[in-house]
N, C-alpha and C positions, 0 to 999 in steps of 0.2 A: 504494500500500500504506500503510495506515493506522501511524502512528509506534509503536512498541513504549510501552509503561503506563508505564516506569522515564523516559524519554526525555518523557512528557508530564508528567507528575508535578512534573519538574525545571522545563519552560519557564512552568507555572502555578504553581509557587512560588517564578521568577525575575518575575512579574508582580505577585505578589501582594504580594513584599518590593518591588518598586518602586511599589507604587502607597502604601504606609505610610508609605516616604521620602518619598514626593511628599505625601503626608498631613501629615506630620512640620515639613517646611520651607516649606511653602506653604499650610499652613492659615492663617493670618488672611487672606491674598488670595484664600484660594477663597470666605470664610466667603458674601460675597454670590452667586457662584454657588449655594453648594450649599442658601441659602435659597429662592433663585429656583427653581432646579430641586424641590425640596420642593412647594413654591405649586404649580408647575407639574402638577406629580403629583396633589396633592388636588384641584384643579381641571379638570383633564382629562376626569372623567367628566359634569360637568357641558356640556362642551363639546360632548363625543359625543353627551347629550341632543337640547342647540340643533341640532348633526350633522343629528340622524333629522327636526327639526322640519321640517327644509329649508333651514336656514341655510347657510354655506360655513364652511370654517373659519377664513376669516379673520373673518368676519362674527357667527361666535360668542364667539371674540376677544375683538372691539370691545364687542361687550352686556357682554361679563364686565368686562372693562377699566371701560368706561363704571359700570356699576353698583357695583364696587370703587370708584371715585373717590367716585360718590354716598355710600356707605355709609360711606367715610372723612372727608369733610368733613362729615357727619351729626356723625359720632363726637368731631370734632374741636370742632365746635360745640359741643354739648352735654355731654358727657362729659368728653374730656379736660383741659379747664382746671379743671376740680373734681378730677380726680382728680390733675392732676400738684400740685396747692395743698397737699391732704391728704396727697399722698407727701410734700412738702418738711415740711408742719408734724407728721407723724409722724416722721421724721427728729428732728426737732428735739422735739420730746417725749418720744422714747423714753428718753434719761439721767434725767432727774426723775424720768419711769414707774418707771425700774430702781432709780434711788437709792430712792422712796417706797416699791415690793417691799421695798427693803432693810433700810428703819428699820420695817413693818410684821412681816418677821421675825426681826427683834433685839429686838420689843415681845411678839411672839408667844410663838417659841422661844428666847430668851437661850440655853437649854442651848446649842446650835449653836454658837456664837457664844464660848464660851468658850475660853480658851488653853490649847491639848495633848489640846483635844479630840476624838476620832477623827473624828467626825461631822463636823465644820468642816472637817482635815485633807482630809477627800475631797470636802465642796461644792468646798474653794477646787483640791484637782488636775481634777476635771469640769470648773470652770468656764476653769481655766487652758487645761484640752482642747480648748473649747468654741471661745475666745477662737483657740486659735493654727488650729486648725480652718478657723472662719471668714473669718477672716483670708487662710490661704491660697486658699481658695477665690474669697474678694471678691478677690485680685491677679489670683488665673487668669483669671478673666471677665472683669476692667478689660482685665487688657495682653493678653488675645485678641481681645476684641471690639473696641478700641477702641485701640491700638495703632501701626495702620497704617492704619485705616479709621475713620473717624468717623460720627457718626451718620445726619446730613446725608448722605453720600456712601451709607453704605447704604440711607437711605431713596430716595434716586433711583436707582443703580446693581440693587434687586432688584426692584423692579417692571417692568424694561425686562427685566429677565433671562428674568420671568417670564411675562412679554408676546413675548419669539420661542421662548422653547421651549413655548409653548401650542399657539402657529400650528403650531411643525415637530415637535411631539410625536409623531405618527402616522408619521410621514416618517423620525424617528429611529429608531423602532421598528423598521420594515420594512428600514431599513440596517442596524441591530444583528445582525437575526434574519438575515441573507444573508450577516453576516460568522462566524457562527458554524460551528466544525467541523463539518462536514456528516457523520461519523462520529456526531458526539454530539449532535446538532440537536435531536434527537425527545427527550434527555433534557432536557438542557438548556431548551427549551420547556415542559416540565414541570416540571419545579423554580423556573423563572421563573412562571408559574403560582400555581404554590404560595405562591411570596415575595411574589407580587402581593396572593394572597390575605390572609394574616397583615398585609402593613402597611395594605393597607386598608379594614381590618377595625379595626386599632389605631388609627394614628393618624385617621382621619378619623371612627373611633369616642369614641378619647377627646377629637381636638380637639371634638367634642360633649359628651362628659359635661365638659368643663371649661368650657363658656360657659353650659351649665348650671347647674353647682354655683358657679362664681364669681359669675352674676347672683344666686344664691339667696343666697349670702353676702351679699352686698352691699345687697339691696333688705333682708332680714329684718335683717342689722343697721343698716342709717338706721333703720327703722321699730322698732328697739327703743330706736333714741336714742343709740347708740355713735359717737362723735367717730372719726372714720377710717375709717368702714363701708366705704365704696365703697372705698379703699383696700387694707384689710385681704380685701375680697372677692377684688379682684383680684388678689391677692397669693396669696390662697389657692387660685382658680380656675386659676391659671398653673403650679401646680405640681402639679396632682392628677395630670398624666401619670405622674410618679412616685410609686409604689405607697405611699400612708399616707402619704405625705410634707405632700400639700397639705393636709389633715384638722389630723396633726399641728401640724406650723406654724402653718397659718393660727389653729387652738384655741389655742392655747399663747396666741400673741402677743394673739388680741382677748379672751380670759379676763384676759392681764395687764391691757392699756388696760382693761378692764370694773370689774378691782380699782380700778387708779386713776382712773377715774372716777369709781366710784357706790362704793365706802370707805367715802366719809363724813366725809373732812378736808378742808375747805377751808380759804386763806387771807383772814383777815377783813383791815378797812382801815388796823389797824392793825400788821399784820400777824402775829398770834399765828392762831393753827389753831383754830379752829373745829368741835368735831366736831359731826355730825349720826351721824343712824340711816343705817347700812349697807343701800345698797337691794340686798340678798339677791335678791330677785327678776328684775330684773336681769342681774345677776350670773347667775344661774341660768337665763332668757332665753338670753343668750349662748353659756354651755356646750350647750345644748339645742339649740342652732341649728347647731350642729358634728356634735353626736349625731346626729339628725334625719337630716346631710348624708352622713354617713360609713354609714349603714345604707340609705340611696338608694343612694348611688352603690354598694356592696355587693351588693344584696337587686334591685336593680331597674334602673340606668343601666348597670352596664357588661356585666351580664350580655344586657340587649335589646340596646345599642347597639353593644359591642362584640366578647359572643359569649364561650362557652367554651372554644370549639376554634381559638381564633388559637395557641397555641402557644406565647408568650410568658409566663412566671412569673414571678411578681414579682422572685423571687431572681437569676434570671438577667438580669432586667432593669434589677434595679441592679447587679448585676457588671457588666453591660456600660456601664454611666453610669460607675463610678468607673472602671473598666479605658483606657477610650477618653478620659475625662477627662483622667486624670492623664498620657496617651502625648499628645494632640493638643490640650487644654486645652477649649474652647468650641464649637470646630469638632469633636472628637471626640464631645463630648457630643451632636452634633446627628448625627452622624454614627452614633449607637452603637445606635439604633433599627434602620434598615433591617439595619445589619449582624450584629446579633445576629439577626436575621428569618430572615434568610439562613441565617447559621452554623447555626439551629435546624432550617430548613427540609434542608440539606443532612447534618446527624446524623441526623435518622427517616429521611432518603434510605439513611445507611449502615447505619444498622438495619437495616432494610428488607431493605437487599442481603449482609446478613452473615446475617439467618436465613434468607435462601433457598440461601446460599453452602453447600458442601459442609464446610469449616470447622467450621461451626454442625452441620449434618445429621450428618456423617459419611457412613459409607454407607449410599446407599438402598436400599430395601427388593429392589429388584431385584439390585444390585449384590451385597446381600449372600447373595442366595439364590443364584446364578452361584458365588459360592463354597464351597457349601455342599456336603457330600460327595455324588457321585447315589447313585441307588437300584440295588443290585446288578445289576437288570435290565438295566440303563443300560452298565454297562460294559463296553469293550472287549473283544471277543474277544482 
C-alpha cells in the first residue's frame, strides 16, 4: 500500500533539507564533481551520436577525450599565452584607465565634482556600493573556488570526473530510473523529461551563443585596434549566460579602455601631455560592436539556439544566481541553473495539477446538475 501524501511530503522535504546541508558544508569539495558531472551532461549527447555510428561507449569516450586534449593544447598554444598576458597587463592598466576617466571628468563636469554637491554626494555612495559590492563578490569566488582546491588540482581532478561518468552515464541512468517510486515513476519520468528539456536547451544553447559573441568581441575588437581585445572579448563572452550582464560589462569596460586609448592624451618625452585629436571614430567602433552584439544575441542567437519555450526568464534566472550564490557561494552559482530548471519545470507541473484539481473547478458540471432540484415528474410517489 502506497505511503499516505502527508507521510511522503515529510521524507522529501527530510531529503531535500539534507541535500542543502550537504550543499552548505561540502561545497568547495564537490565544486570539481559537480563541474565534471556538468561536462559530462553536455557531452553525452554527443556520445550517443559516436553510440549509433557503431562505436562502444567506451570507445566514444576515448575520440571525445582524445579530441578535448587536441582542442586544449590547440588552445593553449595559440590562444592562451596572449590572452592570460592581456589579463595580467589589463589588470595592471585599469587604475591609470580609472584615475585618466577621473581627471577627464573633473575637466568635463567640474559641477560634479564640487563640495555639498548633490550630484557628487550620490556618484561617490554608487561608487562606495559598487566598491563594497564587488569586493564581496571577488572574496566569494577567491575563498570558494580556491580555498581548499587549487587550480592545478581542479584542472586534473575534472576531466577524470568527467571521463567515468561519460562511460557510466547511460548505466547511471537506468539505476536512477529502477530506484525511483514505482507509484510515481511515470511522473516523475516526465518531469525528468521536461528538466532535461529546459537545461539543454539552455545551457548547451547559451554555452553556444557565448563562444559566439565572445569570439565576435574579440576578433572585431583586435581589428578595431583596442589594447585588451581578446581579453575584454573573453571576459564578455563568459558572462552572456547571464541575462544583459555580458553586453553590459563587457560595453562598459572596452568603451572605458576605448576612452583611454584613443582620448587623445599622451605622455611626451618629457613628460608633459600631449594632446592630439580625439579618434571619435573609434571610440564609436567600439560602442557599435557591443550594439551590433546585444541585438544578435536578442533578435537572432538565443532565440535559434536556444529557443522561447525553455522556461527560464531572465528575472528568475538571476534570483536564482544571487539566491544560491549568496547560501552556497560559487558552487551555488553553478548549481542555480539546473535547479531553478527544475523548480520551474515542477511549478507549471503544479499548475497544471491545480487547474484540473477540483479546488480550481469547483463543481463539475455533472456534479452540479445531480444536485439540482428534479422535475416534478421525477419524484417520488
Amino acid at each position: 500500500m502506497a505511503l499516505p501524501a502527508r507521510k511522503q511530503l515529510k521524507y522529501w522535504s527530510i531529503a531535500a533539507v539534507g541535500f542543502a546541508v550537504v550543499m552548505w558544508a561540502l561545497g568547495n569539495v564537490l565544486l570539481p564533481f559537480i563541474l565534471g558531472g556538468a561536462i559530462a551532461y553536455m557531452i553525452d549527447p554527443l556520445a550517443d551520436r559516436l553510440e549509433r555510428m557503431g562505436l562502444s561507449r567506451e570507445g566514444a569516450a576515448a575520440v571525445i577525450t582524445v579530441g578535448a586534449v587536441l582542442a586544449f593544447l590547440i588552445l593553449l598554444l595559440l590562444i592562451v599565452p596572449t590572452l592570460v598576458n592581456q589579463m595580467i597587463d589589463l589588470m595592471q592598466t585599469l587604475p591609470q584607465a580609472l584615475s585618466n576617466l577621473s581627471d577627464m571628468a573633473h575637466e568635463r563636469f567640474p559641477d560634479l565634482f564640487e563640495e555639498n554637491s548633490r550630484a557628487r554626494e550620490i556618484l561617490i555612495s554608487l561608487w562606495k556600493t559598487v566598491q563594497d559590492k564587488s569586493v564581496g563578490l571577488l572574496q566569494t569566488f577567491v575563498g570558494s573556488a580556491l580555498s581548499l582546491l587549487n587550480v592545478v588540482v581542479l584542472l586534473v581532478i575534472v576531466p577524470v570526473v568527467s571521463v567515468y561518468l561519460l562511460v557510466d552515464w547511460d548505466r547511471m541512468v537506468a539505476r536512477i530510473d529502477e530506484l525511483l517510486p514505482r507509484d510515481h515513476a511515470p511522473v516523475v519520468r516526465r518531469l525528468a523529461r521536461e528538466i532535461d528539456a529546459v537545461l539543454s536547451s539552455f545551457i548547451r544553447g547559451m554555452g553556444t551563443v557565448c563562444l559566439i559573441l565572445g569570439t565576435y568581441y574579440a576578433v572585431a575588437l583586435m581589428l578595431v585596434g583596442l589594447n585588451f581585445g581578446l581579453a575584454v572579448g573573453f571576459v564578455a563572452g563568459l558572462v552572456t549566460f547571464i541575462p544583459y550582464l555580458g553586453a553590459i560589462f563587457g560595453g562598459v569596460l572596452a568603451i572605458g579602455l576605448a576612452l583611454f586609448q584613443f582620448w587623445g592624451a599622451l605622455e611626451g618625452a618629457d613628460g608633459e601631455m600631449i594632446r592630439q585629436g580625439t579618434d571619435w571614430l573609434r571610440i564609436a567602433l567600439v560602442a557599435g560592436i557591443f550594439m551590433i552584439g546585444q541585438f544578435a544575441e536578442g533578435n537572432f542567437l538565443t532565440p535559434k539556439l536556444v529557443g522561447n519555450s525553455v522556461g527560464l526568464h531572465p528575472v528568475w534566472l538571476l534570483l536564482a544566481l544571487s539566491v544560491f550564490g549568496a547560501l552556497f557561494g560559487f558552487v551555488g552559482m553553478l548549481v542555480a541553473v539546473p535547479v531553478a530548471a527544475a523548480i520551474g519545470v515542477v511549478a507549471r507541473f503544479a499548475v497544471e495539477q491545480y487547474l484540473d484539481s477540483r479546488l480550481y473547478q469547483g463543481l463539475s458540471h455533472r456534479d452540479a446538475s445531480s444536485l439540482t432540484a428534479p422535475e416534478p415528474g421525477d419524484r417520488a410517489e
